[in-house]
C-alpha positions as CSV (number, residue, x, y, z in Angstrom):
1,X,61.4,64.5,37.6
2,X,64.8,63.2,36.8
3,X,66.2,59.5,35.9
4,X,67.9,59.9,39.8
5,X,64.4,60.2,41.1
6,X,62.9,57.1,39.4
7,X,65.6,54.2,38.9
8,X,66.6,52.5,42.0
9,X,69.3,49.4,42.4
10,X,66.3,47.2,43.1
11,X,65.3,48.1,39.2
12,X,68.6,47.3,38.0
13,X,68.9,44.3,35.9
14,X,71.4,42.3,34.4
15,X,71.5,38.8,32.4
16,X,67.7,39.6,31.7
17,X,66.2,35.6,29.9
18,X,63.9,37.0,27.7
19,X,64.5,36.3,24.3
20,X,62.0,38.4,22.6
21,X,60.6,41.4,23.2
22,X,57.1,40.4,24.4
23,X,58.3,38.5,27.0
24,X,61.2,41.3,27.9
25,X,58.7,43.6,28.4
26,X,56.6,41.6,30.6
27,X,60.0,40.3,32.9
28,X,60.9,43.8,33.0
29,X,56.9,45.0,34.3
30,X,56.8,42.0,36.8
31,X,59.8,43.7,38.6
32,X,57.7,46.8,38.5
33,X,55.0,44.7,39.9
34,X,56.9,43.1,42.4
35,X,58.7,46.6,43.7
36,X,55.0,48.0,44.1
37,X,54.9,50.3,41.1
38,X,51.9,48.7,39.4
39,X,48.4,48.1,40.0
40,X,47.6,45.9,37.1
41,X,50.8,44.5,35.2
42,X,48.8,43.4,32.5
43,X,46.8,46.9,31.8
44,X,50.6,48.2,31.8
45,X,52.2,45.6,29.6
46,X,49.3,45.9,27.3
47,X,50.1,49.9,26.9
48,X,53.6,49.2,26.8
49,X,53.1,46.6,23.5
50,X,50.5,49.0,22.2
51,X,53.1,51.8,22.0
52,X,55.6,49.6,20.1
53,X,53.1,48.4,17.4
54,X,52.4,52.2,16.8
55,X,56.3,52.7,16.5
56,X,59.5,51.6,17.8
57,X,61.5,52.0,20.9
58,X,64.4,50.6,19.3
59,X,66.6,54.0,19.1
60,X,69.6,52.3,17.7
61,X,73.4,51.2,19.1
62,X,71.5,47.8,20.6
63,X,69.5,50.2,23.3
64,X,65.6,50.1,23.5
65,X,63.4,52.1,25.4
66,X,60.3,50.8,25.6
67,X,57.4,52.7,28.0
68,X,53.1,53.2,27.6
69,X,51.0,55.5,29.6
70,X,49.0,53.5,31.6
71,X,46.7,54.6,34.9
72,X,48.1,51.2,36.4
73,X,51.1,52.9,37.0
74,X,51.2,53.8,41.0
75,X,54.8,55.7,41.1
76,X,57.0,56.6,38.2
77,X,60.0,54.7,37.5
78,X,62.9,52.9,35.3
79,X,63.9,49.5,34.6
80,X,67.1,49.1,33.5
81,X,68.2,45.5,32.1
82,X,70.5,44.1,29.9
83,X,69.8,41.0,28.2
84,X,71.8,37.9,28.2
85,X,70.8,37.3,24.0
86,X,70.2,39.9,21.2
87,X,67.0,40.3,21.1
88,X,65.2,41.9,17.3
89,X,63.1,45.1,18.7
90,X,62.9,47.0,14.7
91,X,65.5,49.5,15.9
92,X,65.9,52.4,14.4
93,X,69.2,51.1,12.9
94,X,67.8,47.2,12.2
95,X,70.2,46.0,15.0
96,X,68.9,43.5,17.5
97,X,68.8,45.4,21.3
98,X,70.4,44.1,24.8
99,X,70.1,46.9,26.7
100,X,66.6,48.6,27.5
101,X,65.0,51.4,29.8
102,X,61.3,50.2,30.8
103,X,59.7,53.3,31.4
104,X,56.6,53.7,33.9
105,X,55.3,57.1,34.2
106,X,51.9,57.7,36.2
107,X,49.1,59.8,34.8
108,X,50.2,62.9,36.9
109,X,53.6,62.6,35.4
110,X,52.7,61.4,31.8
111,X,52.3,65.1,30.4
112,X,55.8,66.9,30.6
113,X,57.3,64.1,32.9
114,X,57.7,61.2,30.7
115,X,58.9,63.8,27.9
116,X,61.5,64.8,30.0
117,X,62.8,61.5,31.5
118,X,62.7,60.1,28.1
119,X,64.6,63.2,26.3
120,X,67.1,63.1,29.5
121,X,67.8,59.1,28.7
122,X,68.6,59.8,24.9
123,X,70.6,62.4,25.1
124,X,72.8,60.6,27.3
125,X,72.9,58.1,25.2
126,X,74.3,59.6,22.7
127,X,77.7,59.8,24.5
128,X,79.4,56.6,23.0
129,X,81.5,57.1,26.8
130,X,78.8,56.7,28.6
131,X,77.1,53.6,26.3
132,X,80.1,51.5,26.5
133,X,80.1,52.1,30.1
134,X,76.6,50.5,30.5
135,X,77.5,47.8,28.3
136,X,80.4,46.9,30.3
137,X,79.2,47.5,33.8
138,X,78.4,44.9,36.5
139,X,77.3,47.1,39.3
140,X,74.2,48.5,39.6
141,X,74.9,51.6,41.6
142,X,77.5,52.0,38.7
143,X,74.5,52.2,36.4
144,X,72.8,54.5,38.0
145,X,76.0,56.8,38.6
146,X,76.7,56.8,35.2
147,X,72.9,57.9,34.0
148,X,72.6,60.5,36.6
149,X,76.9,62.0,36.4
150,X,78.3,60.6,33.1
151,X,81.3,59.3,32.4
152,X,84.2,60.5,35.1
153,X,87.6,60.8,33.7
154,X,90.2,59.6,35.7
């Protein structure tokens, strides 16, 4: 399982409201919801919060990547949203987030699956290329493009 397999256009977000992040978590899940991935949004949100109060999903560089193991989960995938405000998350580096992967991995994925996806997302993120290019983006086949190919020089 790779990032191109679970983050669709459909789960591509940008100008996300929330203003904390409770509430981005739970916007982000009822897109989930909405798309079909979820059998109880609310069994999902809860493991998503419980995994942040056992330590943060603020990596750092205003990016967040928030996910919980939950058997609610009915097909593994991504949200990807940036937020319209800052929003305080604990980071890693005590900066406020915008940007944040939702990760929903099902219970047949959760063992090496979610491991992978999640080591896949940070790596890339360490290329200051292909962070700014999230942060700047509009489009969001872009977005996907640029998780699953990097940055292309032209």
């Amino acid at each position: 399982m790779e990032v191109k397999d679970i983050l669709t256009k459909e789960l591509v977000v940008f100008d996300l409201e929330a203003m904390t992040k409770e509430t981005a978590i739970a916007e982000m899940a009822e897109i989930l919801n909405a798309h079909g991935f979820l059998a109880d949004k609310a069994a999902y949100v809860q493991a998503v919060l419980e995994r942040e109060a056992h330590a943060t999903t603020g990596i750092g560089n205003n990016i967040a990547i928030p996910h919980g193991k939950s058997e609610s989960v009915t097909k593994s995938a991504i949200v990807f949203a940036r937020t319209k405000a800052l929003i305080e998350w604990e980071s890693l580096d005590d900066e406020p987030v915008n940007m944040i992967f939702l990760l929903a991995i099902t219970d047949s994925d959760k063992t090496d699956g979610h491991l992978k996806i999640l080591a896949e997302i940070a790596t890339k993120l360490m290329d200051d290329d292909i962070v700014a290019s999230l942060k700047n983006t509009r489009d969001q086949e872009e977005v996907i493009r640029i998780l699953n190919e990097g940055v292309v020089e032209v």
